[in-house]
C-alpha atoms as one frame of an Amber mdcrd trajectory, in Angstrom:
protein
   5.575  22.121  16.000   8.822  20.168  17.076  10.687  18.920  14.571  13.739
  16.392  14.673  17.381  17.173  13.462  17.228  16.008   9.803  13.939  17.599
   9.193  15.305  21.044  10.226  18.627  20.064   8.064  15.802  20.082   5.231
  14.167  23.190   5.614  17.194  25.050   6.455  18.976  24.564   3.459  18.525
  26.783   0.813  18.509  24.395  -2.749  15.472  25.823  -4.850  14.455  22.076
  -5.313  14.471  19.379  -2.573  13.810  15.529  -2.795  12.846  13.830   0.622
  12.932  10.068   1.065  11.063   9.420   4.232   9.976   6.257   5.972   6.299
   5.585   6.753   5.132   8.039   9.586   8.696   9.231   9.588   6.650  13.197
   9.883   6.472  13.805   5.937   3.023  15.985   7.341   4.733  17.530   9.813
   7.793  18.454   7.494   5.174  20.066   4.901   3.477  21.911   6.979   6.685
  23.754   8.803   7.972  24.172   5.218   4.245  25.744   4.010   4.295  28.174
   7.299   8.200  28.759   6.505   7.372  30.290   3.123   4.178  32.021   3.864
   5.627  34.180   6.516   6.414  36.673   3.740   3.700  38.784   2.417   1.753
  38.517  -0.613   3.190  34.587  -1.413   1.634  31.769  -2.905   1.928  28.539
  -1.628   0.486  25.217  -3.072   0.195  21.647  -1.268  -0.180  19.166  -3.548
  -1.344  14.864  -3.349  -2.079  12.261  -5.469  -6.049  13.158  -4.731  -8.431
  15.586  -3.369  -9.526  13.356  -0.276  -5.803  12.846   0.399  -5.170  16.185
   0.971  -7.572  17.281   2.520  -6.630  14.282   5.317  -3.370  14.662   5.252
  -2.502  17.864   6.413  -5.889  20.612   6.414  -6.747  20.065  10.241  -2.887
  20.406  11.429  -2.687  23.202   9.195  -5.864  24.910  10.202  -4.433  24.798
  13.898  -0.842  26.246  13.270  -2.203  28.968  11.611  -4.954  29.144  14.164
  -2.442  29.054  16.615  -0.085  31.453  15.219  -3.164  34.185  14.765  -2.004
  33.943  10.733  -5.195  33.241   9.663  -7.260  35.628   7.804 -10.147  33.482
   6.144 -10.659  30.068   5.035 -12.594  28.900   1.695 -13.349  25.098   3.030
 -15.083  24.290  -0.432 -11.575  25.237  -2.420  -9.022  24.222   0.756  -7.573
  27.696   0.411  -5.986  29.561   3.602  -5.601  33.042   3.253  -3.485  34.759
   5.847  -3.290  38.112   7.338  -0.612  39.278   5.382  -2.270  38.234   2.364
  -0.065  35.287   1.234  -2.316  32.377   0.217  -1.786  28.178   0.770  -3.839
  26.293  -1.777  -4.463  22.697  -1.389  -5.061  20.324  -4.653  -4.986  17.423
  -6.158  -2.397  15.747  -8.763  -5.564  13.935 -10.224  -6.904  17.034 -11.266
  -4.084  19.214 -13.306  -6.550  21.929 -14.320  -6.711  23.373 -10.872  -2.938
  23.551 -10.727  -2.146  24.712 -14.268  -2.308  28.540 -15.394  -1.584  29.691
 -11.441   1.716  31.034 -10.674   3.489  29.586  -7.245   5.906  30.900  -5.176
   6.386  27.687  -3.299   5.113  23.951  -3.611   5.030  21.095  -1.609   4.031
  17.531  -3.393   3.738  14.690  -1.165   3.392  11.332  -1.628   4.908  11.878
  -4.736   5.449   8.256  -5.494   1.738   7.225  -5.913   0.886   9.952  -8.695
   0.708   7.769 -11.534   2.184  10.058 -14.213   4.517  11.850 -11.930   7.450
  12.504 -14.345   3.928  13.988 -16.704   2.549  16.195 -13.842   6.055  17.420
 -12.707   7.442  19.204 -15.565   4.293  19.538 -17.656   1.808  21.029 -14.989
   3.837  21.491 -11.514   7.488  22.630 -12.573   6.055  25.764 -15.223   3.765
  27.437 -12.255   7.276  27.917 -10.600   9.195  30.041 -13.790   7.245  33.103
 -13.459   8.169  33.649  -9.817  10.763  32.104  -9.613   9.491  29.640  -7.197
  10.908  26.688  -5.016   9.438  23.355  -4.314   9.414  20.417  -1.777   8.764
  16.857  -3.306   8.400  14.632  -0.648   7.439  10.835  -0.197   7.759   7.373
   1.054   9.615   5.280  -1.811   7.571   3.043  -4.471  10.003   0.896  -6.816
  12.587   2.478  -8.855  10.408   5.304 -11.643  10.692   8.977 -11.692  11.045
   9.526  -7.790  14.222   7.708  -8.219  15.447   9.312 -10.616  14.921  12.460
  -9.392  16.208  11.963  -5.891  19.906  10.586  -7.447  19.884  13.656  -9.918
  19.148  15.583  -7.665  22.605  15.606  -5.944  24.366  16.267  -8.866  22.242
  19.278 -10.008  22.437  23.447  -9.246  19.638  24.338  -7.050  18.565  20.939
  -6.399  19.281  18.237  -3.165  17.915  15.716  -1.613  17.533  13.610   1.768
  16.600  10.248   3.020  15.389   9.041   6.383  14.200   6.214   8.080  10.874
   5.821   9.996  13.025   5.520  13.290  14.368   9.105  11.985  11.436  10.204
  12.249  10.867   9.906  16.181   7.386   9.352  15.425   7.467   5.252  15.726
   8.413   3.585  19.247  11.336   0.937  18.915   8.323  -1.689  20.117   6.467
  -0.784  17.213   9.170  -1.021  14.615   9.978  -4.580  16.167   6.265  -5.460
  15.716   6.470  -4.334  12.213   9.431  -6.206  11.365   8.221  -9.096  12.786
   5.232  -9.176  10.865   6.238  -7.671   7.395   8.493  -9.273   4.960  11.937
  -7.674   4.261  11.614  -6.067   0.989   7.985  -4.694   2.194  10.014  -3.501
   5.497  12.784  -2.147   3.654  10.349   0.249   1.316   8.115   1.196   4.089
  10.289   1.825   7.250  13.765   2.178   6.192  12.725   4.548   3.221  14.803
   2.187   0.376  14.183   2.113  -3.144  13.524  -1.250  -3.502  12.851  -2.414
  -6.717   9.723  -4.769  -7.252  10.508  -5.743 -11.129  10.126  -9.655 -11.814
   8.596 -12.050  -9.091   5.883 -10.954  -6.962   6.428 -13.447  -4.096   9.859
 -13.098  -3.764   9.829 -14.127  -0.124   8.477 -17.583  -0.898  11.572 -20.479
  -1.644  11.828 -24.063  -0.588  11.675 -23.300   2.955   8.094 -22.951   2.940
   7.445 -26.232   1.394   7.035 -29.358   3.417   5.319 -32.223   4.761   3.722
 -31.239   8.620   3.231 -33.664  10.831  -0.501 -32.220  11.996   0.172 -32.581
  15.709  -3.318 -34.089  16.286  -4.113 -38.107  16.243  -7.497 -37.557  14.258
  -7.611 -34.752  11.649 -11.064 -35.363  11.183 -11.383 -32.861  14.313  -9.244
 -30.455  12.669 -11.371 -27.110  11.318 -10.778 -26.779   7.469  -9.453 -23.403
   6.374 -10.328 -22.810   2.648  -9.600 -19.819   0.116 -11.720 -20.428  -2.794
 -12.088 -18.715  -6.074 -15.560 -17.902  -8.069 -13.509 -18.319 -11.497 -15.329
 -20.572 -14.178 -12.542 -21.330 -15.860 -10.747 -22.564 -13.434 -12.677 -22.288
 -10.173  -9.776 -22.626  -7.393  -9.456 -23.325  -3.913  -7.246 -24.608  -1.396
  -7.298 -26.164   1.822  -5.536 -25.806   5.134  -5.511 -25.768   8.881  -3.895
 -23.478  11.381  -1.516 -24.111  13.921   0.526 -22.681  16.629   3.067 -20.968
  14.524   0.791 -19.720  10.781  -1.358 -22.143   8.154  -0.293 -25.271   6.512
  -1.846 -26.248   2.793  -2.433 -29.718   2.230  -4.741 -29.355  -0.605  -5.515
 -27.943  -3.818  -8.695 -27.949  -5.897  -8.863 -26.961  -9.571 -11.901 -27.505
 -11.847 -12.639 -26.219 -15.268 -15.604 -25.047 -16.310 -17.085 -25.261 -13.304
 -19.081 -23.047 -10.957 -19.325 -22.692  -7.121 -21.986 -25.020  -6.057 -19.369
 -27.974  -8.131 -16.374 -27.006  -6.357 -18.068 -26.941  -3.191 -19.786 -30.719
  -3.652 -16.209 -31.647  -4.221 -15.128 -30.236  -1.240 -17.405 -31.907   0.742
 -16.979 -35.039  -0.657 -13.182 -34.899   0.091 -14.291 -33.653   3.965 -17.624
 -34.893   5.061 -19.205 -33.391   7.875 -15.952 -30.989   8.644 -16.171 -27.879
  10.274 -15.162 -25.184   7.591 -14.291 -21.796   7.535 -14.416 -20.619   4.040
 -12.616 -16.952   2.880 -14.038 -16.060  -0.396 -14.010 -12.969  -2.543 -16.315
 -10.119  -1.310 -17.847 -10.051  -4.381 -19.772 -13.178  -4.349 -21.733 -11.619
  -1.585 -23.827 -10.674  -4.673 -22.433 -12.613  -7.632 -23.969 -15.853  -9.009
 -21.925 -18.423 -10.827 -24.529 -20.887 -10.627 -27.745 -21.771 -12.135 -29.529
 -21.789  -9.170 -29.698 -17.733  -9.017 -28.633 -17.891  -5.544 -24.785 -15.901
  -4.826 -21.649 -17.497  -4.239 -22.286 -16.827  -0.162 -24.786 -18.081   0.150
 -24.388 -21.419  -1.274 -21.001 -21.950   0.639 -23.412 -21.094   3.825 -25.859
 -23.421   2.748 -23.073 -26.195   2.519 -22.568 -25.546   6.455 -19.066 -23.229
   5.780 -18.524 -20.329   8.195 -17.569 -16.838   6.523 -14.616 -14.614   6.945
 -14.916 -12.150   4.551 -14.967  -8.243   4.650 -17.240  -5.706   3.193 -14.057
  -5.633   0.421 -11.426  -7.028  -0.582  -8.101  -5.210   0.682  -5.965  -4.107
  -1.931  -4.048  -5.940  -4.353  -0.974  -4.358  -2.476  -1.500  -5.498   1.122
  -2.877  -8.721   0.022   0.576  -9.494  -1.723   2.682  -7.913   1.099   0.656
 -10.226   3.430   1.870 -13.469   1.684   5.331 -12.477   1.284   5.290 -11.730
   5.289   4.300 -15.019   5.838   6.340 -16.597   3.631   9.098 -15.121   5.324
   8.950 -11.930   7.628  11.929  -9.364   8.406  13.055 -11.434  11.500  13.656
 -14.994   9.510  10.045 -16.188  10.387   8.125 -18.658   8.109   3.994 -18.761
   9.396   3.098 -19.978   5.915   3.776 -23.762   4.539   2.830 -25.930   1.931
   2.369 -29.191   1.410   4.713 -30.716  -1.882   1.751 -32.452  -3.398  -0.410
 -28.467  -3.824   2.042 -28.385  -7.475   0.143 -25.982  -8.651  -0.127 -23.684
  -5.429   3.420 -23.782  -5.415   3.968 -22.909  -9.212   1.585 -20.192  -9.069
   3.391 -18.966  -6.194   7.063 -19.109  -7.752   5.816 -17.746 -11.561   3.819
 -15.262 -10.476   5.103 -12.422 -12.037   4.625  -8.415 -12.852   4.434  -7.214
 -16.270   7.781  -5.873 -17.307   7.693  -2.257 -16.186   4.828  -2.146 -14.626
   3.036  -2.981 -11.148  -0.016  -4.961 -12.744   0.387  -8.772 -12.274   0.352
 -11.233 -15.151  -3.139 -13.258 -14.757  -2.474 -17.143 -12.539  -4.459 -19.767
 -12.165  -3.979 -20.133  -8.412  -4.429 -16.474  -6.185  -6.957 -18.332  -3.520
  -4.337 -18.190  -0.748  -4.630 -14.325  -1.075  -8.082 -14.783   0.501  -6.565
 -16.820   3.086  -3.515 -14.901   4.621  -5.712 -11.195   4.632  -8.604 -12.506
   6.660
C-alpha cells in the first residue's frame, strides 16, 4: 500500500490524537487502513474503525482491509456478521458504526480510527461521551479523519488541536492526495461552484451559515435574446411542484451554453391537473419536457385518483425524472454550479420578469445553526438543474 508524503508525515508522528483534513478521494481509506495495520502489528491490541453507519463501513474500507491482511498472511479468522478481523497474533480490528453507540461503549481500545467524522450528527456527543472513554483504560490513541462539513465540532477540534499536548492535526488537498488526475480536478472545477469546490477538493472549512445560493447575484439575471426566429419550435423545459398551496413551476429552454427561465407559474390552492391546463393554455401544442418530483409517480393531488405522472403524461409532457430524488445536498450544490461554477461560468439565467424565482433564489436561507432550509415558495428549478 503506497502512500504519498503527507500521509506518511501523519502516521509517523507520534501525537496520541490526530485530526486529518482531507480532500474528497484525497486516500482518507487508504490512510486508515495503513494506520489500522500500523497499530495491530503488536500483539494482543485492539483496534476499532469507526463511520457515521454500518453500511458505510463496511464499504469503505472491509474489502481493502480483508486483502492487506490477506496479503500480509495476518489474518487469523474473520466474523463477517460482526466485521471483526482477528489476526494471528491475536490483536483484533473491529468495525462499527457511530449510529449505533452501544456496540462501541463498555469495550476498551487501544487504537481508533473515525472517518468521515464530519457527517456524524452528534459528533462532539459520540466523541467524548462514547469514543474518547474506551481510550482511558489503555491508554489508547486515535485517528479522526474526514473531508470538511461547515464550521461545528470538526473545526473546532482540528484548530485545538495544534495548541494541545498529545494532540495535532493536518490538512490536504484532493490533488495531495495523488489519487485525482489534474484533468479531473479541471472537470470538477469547471462544473462545481467555488464554495462546493473549496469544501470538497481543497479540504477548506467553508462555512455554509446564511444564504443557500450564494453563487446566484445579478449576473444571472437577464433578458436572452432566444437565438431562434419562432419560439413556438422551441421544446419547453418545466420544473413543477405538486404543492397545493402554492403549486409551482417554471418554464425554460436550453441552449448552447445552460437553461434560460422565462416563466413562472404560481397558483394557490390548486392541484396538478390546474397548473398543468394553465400551462397549456400559455403553450399550446408545445413539445414539453416536464421534471417533477419522484414522488408523484404515486401521489395524487387531484380528484381524479389518477398520480401526478400520469396526468402530466396525459397532457402530452415527456418525463425526466429518477427513481428518487437526489439529495437535498447535491440538488443545492447543482444550482449554485450553475449559477456560477469555480472557473467564472454562468449556465443558469433568468429572465427579470420570474420575481418570484429570483426572490426565492436570493432569500433562501438556512436556519441559524443548522443545515435544514427555511421552507420557500419557489424550489421547482431544483428539479430542473439535477435531471
Amino acid at each position: 500500500m503506497k502512500l504519498t508524503d503527507i500521509q506518511k508525515t501523519i502516521l509517523e508522528d507520534n501525537s496520541r490524537f490526530k485530526i486529518v483534513i482531507a480532500g474528497r478521494r484525497g486516500g482518507k481509506s487508504y490512510a486508515s487502513i495503513a494506520s489500522l495495520a500500523q497499530h495491530a502489528r503488536y500483539p494482543n491490541t485492539k483496534c476499532m474503525y469507526i463511520a457515521p453507519s454500518y453500511r458505510m463501513a463496511k464499504q469503505i474500507i472491509y474489502d481493502d482491509l480483508l486483502m492487506l491482511l490477506k496479503e500480509r498472511k495476518w489474518l487469523k479468522k474473520v466474523n463477517q456478521s460482526e466485521l471483526t478481523f482477528t489476526l494471528v497474533n491475536n490483536s483484533i480490528i473491529m468495525l462499527r458504526s457511530a449510529d449505533n453507540p452501544d456496540s462501541i461503549r463498555g469495550v476498551g481500545l487501544d487504537y481508533v480510527v473515525l472517518d468521515e467524522a464530519a457527517d456524524i450528527p452528534k459528533l462532539e456527543e459520540t466523541w467524548q461521551a462514547v469514543i474518547r472513554p474506551t481510550l482511558s483504560d489503555r491508554e489508547g490513541s486515535a485517528l479522526i479523519i474526514s473531508s470538511p462539513k461547515g464550521k461545528g465540532y470538526l473545526y473546532s477540534l482540528y484548530n485545538d488541536a495544534k495548541h494541545l499536548d498529545d494532540w495535532n492535526s493536518w490538512q490536504y488537498t484532493t490533488e495531495q492526495g495523488g489519487l485525482v488526475s489534474e484533468a479531473e480536478l479541471a472537470q470538477a472545477r469547471k462544473d462545481l461552484d467555488e464554495r462546493t469546490y473549496r469544501q470538497e477538493y481543497q479540504a477548506e472549512f467553508v462555512d455554509y451559515s446564511g444564504v443557500i445560493y450564494y453563487a446566484f447575484g445579478d449576473h444571472c439575471i437577464k433578458e436572452m435574446q432566444f437565438g431562434r426566429p419562432d419560439m413556438t419550435r422551441v421544446p419547453l423545459h418545466i420544473g413543477i411542484d405538486f404543492n397545493v398551496d402554492p403549486g409551482c413551476a417554471v418554464i425554460g429552454f436550453q441552449h448552447s451554453k445552460g437553461l434560460h427561465i422565462y416563466d413562472e407559474i404560481e397558483i394557490w390552492g390548486t392541484d396538478t391537473q390546474e397548473i398543468t391546463s394553465e400551462i397549456q393554455r400559455r403553450y399550446p401544442n408545445r413539445t414539453m419536457f416536464a421534471y417533477p418530483d419522484a414522488s408523484g409517480a404515486a401521489r395524487k393531488s387531484s380528484a381524479g385518483g389518477i398520480t401526478d405522472h400520469i396526468i402530466l403524461k396525459n397532457a402530452g409532457m415527456q418525463l425526466r425524472v429518477g427513481a428518487q430524488n437526489p439529495s437535498v445536498k447535491d440538488r443545492i450544490a447543482s444550482v449554485n454550479s450553475a449559477c456560477k461554477s469555480v472557473d467564472g461560468e454562468t449556465k443558469l439565467t433568468i429572465d427579470p420578469n420570474c420575481k418570484k424565482v429570483i426572490k426565492g433564489l436570493r432569500n433562501h436561507t438556512y436556519k441559524e445553526g443548522t443545515r435544514h432550509q427555511k421552507k420557500m415558495v419557489q424550489q421547482t428549478i431544483h428539479t430542473l438543474m439535477t435531471h
